[in-house]
Phi, psi and omega in degrees: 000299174294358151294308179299320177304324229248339185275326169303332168290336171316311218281348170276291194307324193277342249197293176284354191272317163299338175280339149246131197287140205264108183300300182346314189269327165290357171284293202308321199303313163299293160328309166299314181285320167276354148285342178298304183301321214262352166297307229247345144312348176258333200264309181296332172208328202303294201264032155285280164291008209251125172292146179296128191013068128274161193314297199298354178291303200287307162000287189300301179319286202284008142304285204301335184290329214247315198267341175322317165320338204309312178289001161285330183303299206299310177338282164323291187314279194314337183277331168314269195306316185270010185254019160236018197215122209276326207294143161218152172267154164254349168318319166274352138285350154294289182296093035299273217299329183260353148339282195291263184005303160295321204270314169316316197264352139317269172357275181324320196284327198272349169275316179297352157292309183303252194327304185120329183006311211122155175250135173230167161293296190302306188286356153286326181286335177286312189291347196278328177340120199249082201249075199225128159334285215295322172278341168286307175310292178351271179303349179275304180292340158308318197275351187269320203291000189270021188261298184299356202276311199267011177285311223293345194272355190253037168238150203269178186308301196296327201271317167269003160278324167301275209297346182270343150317274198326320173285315183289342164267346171276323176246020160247280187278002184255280162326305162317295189225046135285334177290323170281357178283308196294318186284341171265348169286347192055038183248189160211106187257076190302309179320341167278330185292188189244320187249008144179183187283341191257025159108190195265017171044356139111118049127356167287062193216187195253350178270345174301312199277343152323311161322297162333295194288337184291321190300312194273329159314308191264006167275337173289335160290298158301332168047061192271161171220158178213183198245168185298325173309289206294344194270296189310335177281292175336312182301297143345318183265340186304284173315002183273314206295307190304323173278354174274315182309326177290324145350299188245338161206088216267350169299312179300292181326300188272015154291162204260357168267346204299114170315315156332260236273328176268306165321318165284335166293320173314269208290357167313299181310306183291324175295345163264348179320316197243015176302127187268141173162142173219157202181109186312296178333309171306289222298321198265343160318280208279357151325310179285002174302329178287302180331319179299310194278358158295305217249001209249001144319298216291325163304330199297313197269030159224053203200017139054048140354243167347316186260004174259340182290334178272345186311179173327150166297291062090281191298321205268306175304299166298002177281324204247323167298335192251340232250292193293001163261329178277220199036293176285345169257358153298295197305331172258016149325298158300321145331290186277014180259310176309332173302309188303334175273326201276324185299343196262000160259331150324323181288318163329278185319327193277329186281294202321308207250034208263304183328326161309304196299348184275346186267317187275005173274160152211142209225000000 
């Protein structure tokens, strides 16, 4: 009974505590949505053309070492917050889910304009399909968690530190590594794993972001602290290893189960935890970040990649340094023109479907 007592008082302490928003964390929230960018500036051309060990080769590896982590990061966060707090709304997996869906058929219209292709009903109709990983996981684990919240309260500190060893060795470190056995024996055993027949899917499942939300619950329980110098060395050796790893098995290395690759989402997050700083700007910034990860595809094959990756290191750095924050204030341009038209019917919409919410909260 008093574990339960306790997440309700959380959930008004955690729920004013969030109406001002912790710029630290919308820093990271920026920061991270532009790891994003830079995977996938690395994934769409970069490490197409970039010569095979050269300086600008390794340069992008120890980019990639660093930013991989970013959707475990995204995770962590919402398992930060949301896990002493019952409430959930569904107006906000509505407004995901109708994001993509607009942002999708924008996409379409505007390429198939662009290219002359043409407009059809069907491929308008195909594109509206809201046919995105990271929001389907999402959302599934926002509407599950205030469930997982009040299993997780009735475990003592010694009982959740055990379950979260335990996870991270049946859907980390175990996955990891049949995968690098298999890949290197050139077999394949789907029976063996802890998470389905089709291998550890490299951490693109819904038990990778469970992982997560459990991991970011329980840095909210423990409230650890370290001092930064040492988060910052630790951070460092991590990214040496991951980048010597890409060497040699760079899909394993860059899984998002990858234990390497989850440790690094940790200590990122605690080196911004306790950063002090507050700042309207960061707070209104970092709205556009979910746009940015819709949206920010659509830019990458025209900011002349390819012909910039072998020039100077020097050329290559300031090309990636300028091209992925405009990319995030384009997006987030977009983000706020699309708010302004959406909100007052999402705010509609949100009284009409408030009777939902009392059924999946708990409160």
């Amino acid at each position: 009974m008093s574990s339960t007592v306790s997440i309700s008082l959380s959930n008004k302490t955690e729920t004013s505590e969030r109406k001002v928003r912790e710029s630290n964390i919308e820093l990271l929230r920026i920061l991270t949505i532009c790891g994003v960018v830079i995977l996938h500036y690395n994934g769409t051309q970069a490490f197409s053309f970039v010569n095979e060990n050269s300086l600008n080769y390794y340069f992008l590896l120890i980019l990639e070492g660093l930013c991989i982590c970013a959707v475990n990061l995204f995770v962590l966060i919402s398992g930060y917050f949301l896990s002493t707090n019952g409430k959930r709304r569904i107006i906000k997996a509505v407004e995901l889910i109708v994001q993509v869906m607009v942002i999708n058929l924008g996409i379409y219209l505007f390429s198939s304009i662009v290219s002359g292709g043409g407009i059809t009903v069907s491929g308008a109709l195909y594109s509206l399909i809201p046919n995105n990983y990271f929001v389907a996981f999402y959302v599934t684990l926002y509407l599950i968690s205030p469930y997982i919240n009040i299993l997780l309260s009735h475990l003592s500190d010694k009982q959740f530190g055990i379950f979260v060893g335990l996870s991270l060795l049946l859907f980390s470190f175990w996955p990891t590594f049949i995968d690098s056995v298999c890949l290197k024996l050139g077999v394949a055993y789907p029976g063996i794993y802890t998470t389905n027949t089709a291998g550890s899917q490299y951490g693109y499942s819904i038990i990778n972001f469970a992982l997560m939300y459990l991991i970011g619950a329980y840095l909210k329980r423990k409230n650890f602290n370290f001092s930064l110098s040492k988060l910052i060395a630790v951070l460092v050796a991590l990214v040496a290893v991951l980048t010597v790893w890409q060497l040699w098995q760079p899909q394993i290395a860059r899984a998002y189960c990858n234990p390497l690759v989850i440790c690094c989402a940790v200590v990122i997050f605690l080196i911004f935890k306790d950063i002090k700083v507050k700042s309207k700007i960061i707070n209104t910034l970092a709205k556009g970040a979910f746009t940015c990860f819709l949206l920010h595809g659509m830019f990458l094959p025209h900011i002349r990649i390819a012909s910039i990756v072998n020039k100077n290191l020097f050329i290559l750095i300031l090309h990636i340094s300028l091209t992925v924050p405009l990319i995030f204030l384009i997006c987030f341009c977009c983000w706020w023109v699309y708010n302004k038209a959406t909100a007052p019917l999402f705010k509609m919409l949100g009284k009409k479907l408030a009777f939902i919410d009392s059924i999946i909260s708990l409160q």
